[in-house]
C-alpha positions in Angstrom: -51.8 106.4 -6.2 -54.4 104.3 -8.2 -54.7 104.5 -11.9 -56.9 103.2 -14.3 -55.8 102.6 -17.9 -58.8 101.6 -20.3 -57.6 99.9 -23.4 -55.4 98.5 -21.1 -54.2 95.7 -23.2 -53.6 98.0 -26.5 -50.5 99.5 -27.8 -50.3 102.6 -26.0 -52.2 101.6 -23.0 -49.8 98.6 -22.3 -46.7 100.7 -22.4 -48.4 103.0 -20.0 -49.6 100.0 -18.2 -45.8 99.3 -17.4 -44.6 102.7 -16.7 -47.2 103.6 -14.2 -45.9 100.3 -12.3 -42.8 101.0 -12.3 -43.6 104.6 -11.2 -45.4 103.1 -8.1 -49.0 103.5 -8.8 -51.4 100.9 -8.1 -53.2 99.9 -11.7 -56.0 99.1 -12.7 -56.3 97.9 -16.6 -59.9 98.3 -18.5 -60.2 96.7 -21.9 -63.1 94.0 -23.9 -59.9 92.7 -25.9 -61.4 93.9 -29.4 -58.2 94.7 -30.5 -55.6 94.6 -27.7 -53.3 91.3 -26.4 -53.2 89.8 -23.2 -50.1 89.1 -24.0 -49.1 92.7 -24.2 -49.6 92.8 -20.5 -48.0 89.1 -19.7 -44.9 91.3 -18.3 -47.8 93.3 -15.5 -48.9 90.7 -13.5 -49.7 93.4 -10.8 -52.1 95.4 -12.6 -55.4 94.2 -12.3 -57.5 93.3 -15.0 -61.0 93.8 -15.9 -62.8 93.0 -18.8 -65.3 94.4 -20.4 -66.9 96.7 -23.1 -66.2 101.2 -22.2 -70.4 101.4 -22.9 -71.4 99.5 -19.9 -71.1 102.5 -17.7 -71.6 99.6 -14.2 -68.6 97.7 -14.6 -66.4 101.0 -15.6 -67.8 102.2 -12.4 -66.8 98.9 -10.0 -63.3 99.2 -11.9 -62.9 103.0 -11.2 -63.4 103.0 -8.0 -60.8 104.5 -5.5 -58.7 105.4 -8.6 -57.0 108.6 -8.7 -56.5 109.1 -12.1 -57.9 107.5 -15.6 -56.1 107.3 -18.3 -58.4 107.1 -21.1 -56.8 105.1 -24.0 -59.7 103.2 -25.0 -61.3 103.0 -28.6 -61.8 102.7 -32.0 -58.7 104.3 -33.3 -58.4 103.5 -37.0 -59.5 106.6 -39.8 -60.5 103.5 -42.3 -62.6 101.5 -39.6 -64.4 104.5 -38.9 -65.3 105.2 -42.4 -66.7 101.4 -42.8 -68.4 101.2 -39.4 -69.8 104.9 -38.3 -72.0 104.2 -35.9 -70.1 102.1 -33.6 -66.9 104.6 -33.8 -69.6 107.0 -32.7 -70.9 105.1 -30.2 -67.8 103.3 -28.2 -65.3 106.5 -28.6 -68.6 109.6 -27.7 -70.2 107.0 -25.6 -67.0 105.6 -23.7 -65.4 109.2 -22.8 -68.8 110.2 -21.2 -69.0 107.1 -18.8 -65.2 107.9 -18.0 -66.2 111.4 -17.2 -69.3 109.9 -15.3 -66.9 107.8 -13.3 -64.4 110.4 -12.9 -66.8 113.0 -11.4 -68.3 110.1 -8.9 -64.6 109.2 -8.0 -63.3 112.6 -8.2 -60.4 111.6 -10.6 -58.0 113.0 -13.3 -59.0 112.5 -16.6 -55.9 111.8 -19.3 -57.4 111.2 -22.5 -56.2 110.0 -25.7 -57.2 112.2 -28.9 -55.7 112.7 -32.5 -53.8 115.1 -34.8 -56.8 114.0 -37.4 -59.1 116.2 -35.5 -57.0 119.0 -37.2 -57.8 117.6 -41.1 -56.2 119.6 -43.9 -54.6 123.1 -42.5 -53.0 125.8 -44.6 -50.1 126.1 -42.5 -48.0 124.0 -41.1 -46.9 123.1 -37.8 -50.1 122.1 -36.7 -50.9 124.1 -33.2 -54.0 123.9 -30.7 -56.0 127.6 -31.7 -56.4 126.4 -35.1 -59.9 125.8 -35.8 -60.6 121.8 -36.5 -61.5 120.5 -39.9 -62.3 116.6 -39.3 -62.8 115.0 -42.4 -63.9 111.0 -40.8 -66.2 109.5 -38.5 -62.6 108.8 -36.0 -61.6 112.8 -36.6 -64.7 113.6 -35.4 -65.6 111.4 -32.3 -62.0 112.6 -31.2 -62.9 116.1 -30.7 -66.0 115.5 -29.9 -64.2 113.6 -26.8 -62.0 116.8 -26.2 -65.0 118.8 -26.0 -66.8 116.7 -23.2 -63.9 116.9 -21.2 -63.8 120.7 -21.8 -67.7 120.8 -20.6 -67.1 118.5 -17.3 -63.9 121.0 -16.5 -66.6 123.9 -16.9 -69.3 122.2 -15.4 -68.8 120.1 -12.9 -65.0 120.7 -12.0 -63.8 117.7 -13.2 -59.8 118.1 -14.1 -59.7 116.7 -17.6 -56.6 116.8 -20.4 -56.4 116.1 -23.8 -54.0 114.7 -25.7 -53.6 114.9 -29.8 -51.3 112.4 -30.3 -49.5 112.4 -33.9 -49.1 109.4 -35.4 -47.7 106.8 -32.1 -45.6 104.2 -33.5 -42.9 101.9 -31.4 -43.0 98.0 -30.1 -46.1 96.0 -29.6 -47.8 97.5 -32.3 -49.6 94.9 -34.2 -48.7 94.4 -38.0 -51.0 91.9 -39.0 -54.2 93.9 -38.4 -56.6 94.8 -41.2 -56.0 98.3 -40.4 -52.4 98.4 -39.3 -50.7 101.5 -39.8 -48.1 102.6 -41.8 -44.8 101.4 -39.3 -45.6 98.2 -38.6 -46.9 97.4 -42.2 -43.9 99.1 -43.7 -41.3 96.9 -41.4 -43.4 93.5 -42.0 -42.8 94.3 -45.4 -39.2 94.3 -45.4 -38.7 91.9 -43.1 -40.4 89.4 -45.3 -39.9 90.7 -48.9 -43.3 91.5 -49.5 -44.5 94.6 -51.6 -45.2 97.3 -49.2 -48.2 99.7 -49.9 -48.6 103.3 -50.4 -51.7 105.1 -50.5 -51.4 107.4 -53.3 -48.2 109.4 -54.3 -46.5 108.6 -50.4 -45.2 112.6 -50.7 -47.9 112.8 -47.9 -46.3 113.1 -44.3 -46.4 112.5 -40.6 -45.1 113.8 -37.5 -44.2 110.2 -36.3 -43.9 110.1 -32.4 -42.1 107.1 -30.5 -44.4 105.7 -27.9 -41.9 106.3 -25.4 -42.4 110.1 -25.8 -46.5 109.5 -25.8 -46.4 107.8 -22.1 -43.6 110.6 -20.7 -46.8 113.2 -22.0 -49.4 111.3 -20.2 -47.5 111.0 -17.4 -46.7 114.7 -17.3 -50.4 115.6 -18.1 -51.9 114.0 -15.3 -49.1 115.4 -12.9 -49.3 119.2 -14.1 -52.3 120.8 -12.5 -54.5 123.6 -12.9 -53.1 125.4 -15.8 -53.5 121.9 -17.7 -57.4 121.9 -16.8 -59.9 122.0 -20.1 -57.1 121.6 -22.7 -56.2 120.3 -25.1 -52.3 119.7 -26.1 -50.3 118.5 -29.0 -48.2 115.4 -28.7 -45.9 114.9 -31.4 -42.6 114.6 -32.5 -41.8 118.0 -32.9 -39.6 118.0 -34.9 -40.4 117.5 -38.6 -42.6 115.3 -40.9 -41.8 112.6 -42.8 -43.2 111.5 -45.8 -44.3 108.2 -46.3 -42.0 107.7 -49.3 -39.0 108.7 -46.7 -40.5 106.2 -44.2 -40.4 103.3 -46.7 -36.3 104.7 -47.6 -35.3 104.7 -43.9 -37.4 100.9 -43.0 -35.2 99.5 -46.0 -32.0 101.0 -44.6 -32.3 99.9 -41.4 -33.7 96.3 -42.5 -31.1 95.8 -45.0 -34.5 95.2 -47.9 -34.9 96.2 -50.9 -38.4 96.2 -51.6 -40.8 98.3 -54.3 -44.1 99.6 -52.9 -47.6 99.4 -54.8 -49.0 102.4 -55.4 -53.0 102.1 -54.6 -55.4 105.3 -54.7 -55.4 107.4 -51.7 -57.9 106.8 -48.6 -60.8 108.3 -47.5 -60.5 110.2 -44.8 -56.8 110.9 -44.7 -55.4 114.1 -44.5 -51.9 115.2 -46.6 -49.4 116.6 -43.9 -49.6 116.5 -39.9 -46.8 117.9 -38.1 -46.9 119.2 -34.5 -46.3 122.5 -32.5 -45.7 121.0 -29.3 -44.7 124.6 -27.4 -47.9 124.3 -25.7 -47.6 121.3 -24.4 -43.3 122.2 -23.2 -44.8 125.2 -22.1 -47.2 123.7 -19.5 -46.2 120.0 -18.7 -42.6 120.4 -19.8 -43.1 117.6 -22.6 -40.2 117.7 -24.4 -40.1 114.8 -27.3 -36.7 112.9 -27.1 -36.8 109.9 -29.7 -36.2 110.6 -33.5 -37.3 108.8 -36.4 -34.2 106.8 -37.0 -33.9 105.9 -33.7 -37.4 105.1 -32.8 -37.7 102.8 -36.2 -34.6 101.1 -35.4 -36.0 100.0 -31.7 -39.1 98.6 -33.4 -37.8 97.0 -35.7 -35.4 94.9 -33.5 -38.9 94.1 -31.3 -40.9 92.5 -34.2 -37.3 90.7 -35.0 -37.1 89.5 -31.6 -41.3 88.6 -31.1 -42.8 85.5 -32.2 -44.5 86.7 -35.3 -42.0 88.5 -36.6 
C-alpha cells in the first residue's frame, strides 16, 4: 500500500509518517516546511519527500500518484493565525483540500482528512457530538468545515471515499513550543521547565478535551481502514473522556515538572471557544476508535521528550 501524508513534516503528520512505516505502507511525505521540521522525519528515511506548497495542484499530482490513500494533514492550523491572516487560511486550508480531492479522484484514493473540534464553536451542551449544528466563530473554524463539506460533495458526487476527522485539541512529542502560536501543552511545559511565567488567556476555567497524539494516528489509521459506512462523515476524535480546564492543565504540568510557577492572566482570544469535550461513540461505533492515553499520562510522556530534545 502507498500513502501520502501532506504536512508530512508537522506534528501529527510525522507521527503518522512513522506509524504507517512501520505498518508496511510505502509513504510518501507532502509538505513546503512553513511550519514543520525535517528533523521531525530524520528517524523516516524511507518515506519519500517532496516539497512543495498544497495550492500547486501539479506537483500534488506527481506526488500522489499510485498512492492508495492520502492522509490529509496539511495546513494552517492555528485559531489566532487565522484571525491575523484570513485570506491565506482561506486559501491554503479550502484551496489545499480541493487539489487533494482532485488528486484523489484521478488516483482513485482514500481521503483521511484532518479537521477541528472549533468547527463546533460555543454549544449549549456538552459532550460535543457530530448532528449538532456548527457554530465557527474564526477564519480556521470555518475553512475546517468547509473542508468537511467538500469531502462530503466528492463522496456524493464523484464517489470519492473521503473521512473526516475533528480532532480535539492533539497534544504529545514533537510539538513545537517555541512557535508564535504554540498551543497551550507545549507552552505550559516550557514554562515550567524554565521558570518562566506561563500564560492564561482569561480566567483559565475554560476547557479542553486534550487527546494524546498516539490516540489521533490509531483514528486515522482506523478511518482509512473502515470502509463504506465511514464514507461522507465526519467523526469526533477526542479524548473521551472529560475536559480539562486550562487552570487544571497548568496544576498537573507543575506536578509532574516539580515547578512552581504563577501564570499571567492576559484577556481572552478572539476566536476561542469556552469548553470542547468529545462524544466519540460515533467514531467507536464505526472504526472501533477507542481513546487509550489520559491526561496525566500523555503530559508525562511529553514532557520527558522536550527534557530529552535539544531545545528543551
Amino acid at each position: 500500500m502507498r500513502a501520502l501524508v501532506t504536512g508530512a513534516a508537522g506534528f501529527i503528520g510525522s507521527h503518522l509518517c512513522y506509524r504507517l512505516l512501520t505498518e508496511g505502507y510505502e509513504v510518501v511525505g507532502f509538505d513546503d516546511f512553513s511550519e514543520g521540521s525535517e528533523e521531525n522525519l530524520a528517524s523516516a528515511p524511507e518515506a519519500m519527500i517532496v516539497e512543495g506548497d498544497l495550492r500547486d495542484a501539479e506537483l500534488l499530482t506527481r506526488a500522489a500518484q499510485g498512492c492508495h490513500v492520502i492522509f490529509h494533514q496539511a495546513g494552517i492550523r492555528s485559531v489566532p493565525k487565522s484571525i491575523e491572516f484570513p485570506r491565506l487560511t482561506t486559501d491554503v486550508n479550502v484551496i489545499g483540500m480541493l487539489n487533494v480531492l482532485l488528486v484523489a479522484r484521478e488516483e482513485k484514493a482514500i481521503v483521511v482528512s484532518a479537521s477541528s473540534s472549533s468547527v463546533y464553536g460555543d454549544q449549549e451542551e456538552l459532550p460535543l457530538h457530530e448532528e449538532m449544528h456548527p457554530k465557527p466563530r474564526s477564519p480556521y473554524a470555518a475553512s475546517k468545515l468547509a473542508l468537511e463539506i467538500y469531502g462530503q460533495a466528492w463522496w456524493r458526487g464523484f464517489g470519492v471515499r473521503t473521512v473526516s476527522l475533528r480532532y480535539f485539541n492533539v497534544y504529545g512529542p514533537r510539538q513545537n513550543p517555541s512557535s508564535q502560536y504554540a498551543v497551550v501543552v507545549p507552552r505550559f511545559i516550557m514554562a515550567c521547565l524554565t521558570g518562566e511565567r506561563p500564560e492564561i488567556h482569561g480566567d483559565g476555567d475554560q476547557a479542553r478535551d486534550f487527546t494524546y497524539i498516539d490516540d489521533v494516528v490509531e483514528g486515522n489509521i482506523l478511518a482509512a481502514r473502515a470502509g463504506d459506512r465511514t464514507w461522507g462523515r465526519v467523526l469526533n476524535i477526542g479524548g473521551g473522556r472529560t475536559a480539562t480546564s486550562v487552570n487544571r492543565l497548568l496544576s498537573l504540568t507543575s506536578e509532574l515538572t516539580g515547578a512552581s510557577v504563577e501564570p499571567i492572566h492576559t484577556p481572552p482570544r478572539a476566536g476561542d471557544v469556552r469548553f470542547t469535550q468529545a462524544n466519540v461513540a460515533r467514531a467507536e461505533a464505526l472504526i472501533g476508535y477507542v481513546p487509550k492515553v489520559a491526561i496525566e499520562e500523555g503530559l508525562r510522556r511529553t514532557i520527558e521528550w522536550i527534557r530529552q530534545s535539544p531545545s528543551g
